[in-house]
C-alpha positions in Angstrom: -8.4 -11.3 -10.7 -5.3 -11.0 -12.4 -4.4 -14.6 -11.3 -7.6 -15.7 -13.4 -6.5 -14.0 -16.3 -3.0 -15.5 -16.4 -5.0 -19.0 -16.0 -7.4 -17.9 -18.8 -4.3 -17.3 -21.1 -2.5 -20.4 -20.1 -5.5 -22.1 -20.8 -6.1 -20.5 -24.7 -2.5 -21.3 -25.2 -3.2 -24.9 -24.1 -5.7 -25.2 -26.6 -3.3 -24.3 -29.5 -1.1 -26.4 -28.8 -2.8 -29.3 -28.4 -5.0 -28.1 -31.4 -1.9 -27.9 -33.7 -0.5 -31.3 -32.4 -3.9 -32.7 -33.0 -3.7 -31.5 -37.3 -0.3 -32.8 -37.3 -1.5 -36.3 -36.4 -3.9 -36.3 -38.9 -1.6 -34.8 -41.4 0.6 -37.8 -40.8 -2.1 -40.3 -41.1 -3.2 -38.8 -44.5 -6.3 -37.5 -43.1 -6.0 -33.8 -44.0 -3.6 -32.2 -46.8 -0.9 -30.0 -45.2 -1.9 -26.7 -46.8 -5.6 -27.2 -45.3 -3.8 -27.3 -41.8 -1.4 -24.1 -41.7 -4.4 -22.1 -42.7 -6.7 -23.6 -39.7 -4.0 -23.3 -37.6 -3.6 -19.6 -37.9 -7.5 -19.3 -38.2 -7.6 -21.2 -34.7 -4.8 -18.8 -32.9 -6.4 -15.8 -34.6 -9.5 -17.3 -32.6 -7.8 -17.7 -29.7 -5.8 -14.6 -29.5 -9.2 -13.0 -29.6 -10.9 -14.8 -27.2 -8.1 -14.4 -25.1 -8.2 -10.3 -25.8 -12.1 -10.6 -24.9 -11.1 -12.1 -21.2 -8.6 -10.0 -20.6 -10.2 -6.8 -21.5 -13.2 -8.3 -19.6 -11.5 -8.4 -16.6 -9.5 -5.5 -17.0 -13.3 -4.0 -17.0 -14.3 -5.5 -13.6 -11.3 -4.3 -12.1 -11.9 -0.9 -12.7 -15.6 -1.1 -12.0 -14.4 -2.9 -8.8 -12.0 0.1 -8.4 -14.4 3.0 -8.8 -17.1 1.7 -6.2 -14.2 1.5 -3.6 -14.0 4.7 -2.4 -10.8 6.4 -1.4 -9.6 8.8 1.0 -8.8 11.9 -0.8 -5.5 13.7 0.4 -7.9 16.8 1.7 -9.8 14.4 4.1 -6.4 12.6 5.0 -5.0 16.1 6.1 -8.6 17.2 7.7 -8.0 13.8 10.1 -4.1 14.7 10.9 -5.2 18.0 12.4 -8.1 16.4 13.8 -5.8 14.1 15.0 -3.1 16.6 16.2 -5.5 18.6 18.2 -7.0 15.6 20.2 -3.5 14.8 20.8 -2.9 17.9 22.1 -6.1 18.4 24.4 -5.0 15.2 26.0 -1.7 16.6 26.5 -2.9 19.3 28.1 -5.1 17.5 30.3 -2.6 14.9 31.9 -0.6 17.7 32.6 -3.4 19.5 34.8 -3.9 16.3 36.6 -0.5 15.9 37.8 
């Protein structure tokens, strides 16, 4: 998941760049006036910046739903299965040394 967020970022960051290289091209063909374009740049990676807040968080949000329906094994059943555990290892103890 986190993989898909990296790619998600890379991906935003993509866009700006090729959004500003895009306005500087027109600004050199006379197309748009400079001052138009700093301003839509910074609107644009505002924008992106957001959206790219949105996926992240949006993921982050899956993971811990993800996270919460996996359920764990708490350290009071982990030490309930030792003894378990323990004592079956014991009894079999116990039991190959009747046998011989």
């Amino acid at each position: 998941m986190l993989s898909l967020v990296k790619k998600g970022f890379f991906l935003g960051l993509g866009v700006m760049v090729l959004t500003k290289e895009t306005i500087d091209s027109f600004v050199r063909r006379g197309r748009v006036m400079a001052k138009y374009t700093k301003r839509n740049v910074k609107r644009r990676i505002r924008t992106t910046l957001k959206g790219i807040d949105s996926a992240t968080n949006k993921g982050i949000s899956h993971l811990e739903k993800i996270s919460g329906a996996i359920k764990g094994v708490s350290k009071k059943d982990l030490e309930s299965l030792k003894a378990r555990l323990e004592e079956l290892e014991s009894r079999v103890e116990q039991t190959s040394l009747k046998e011989e």
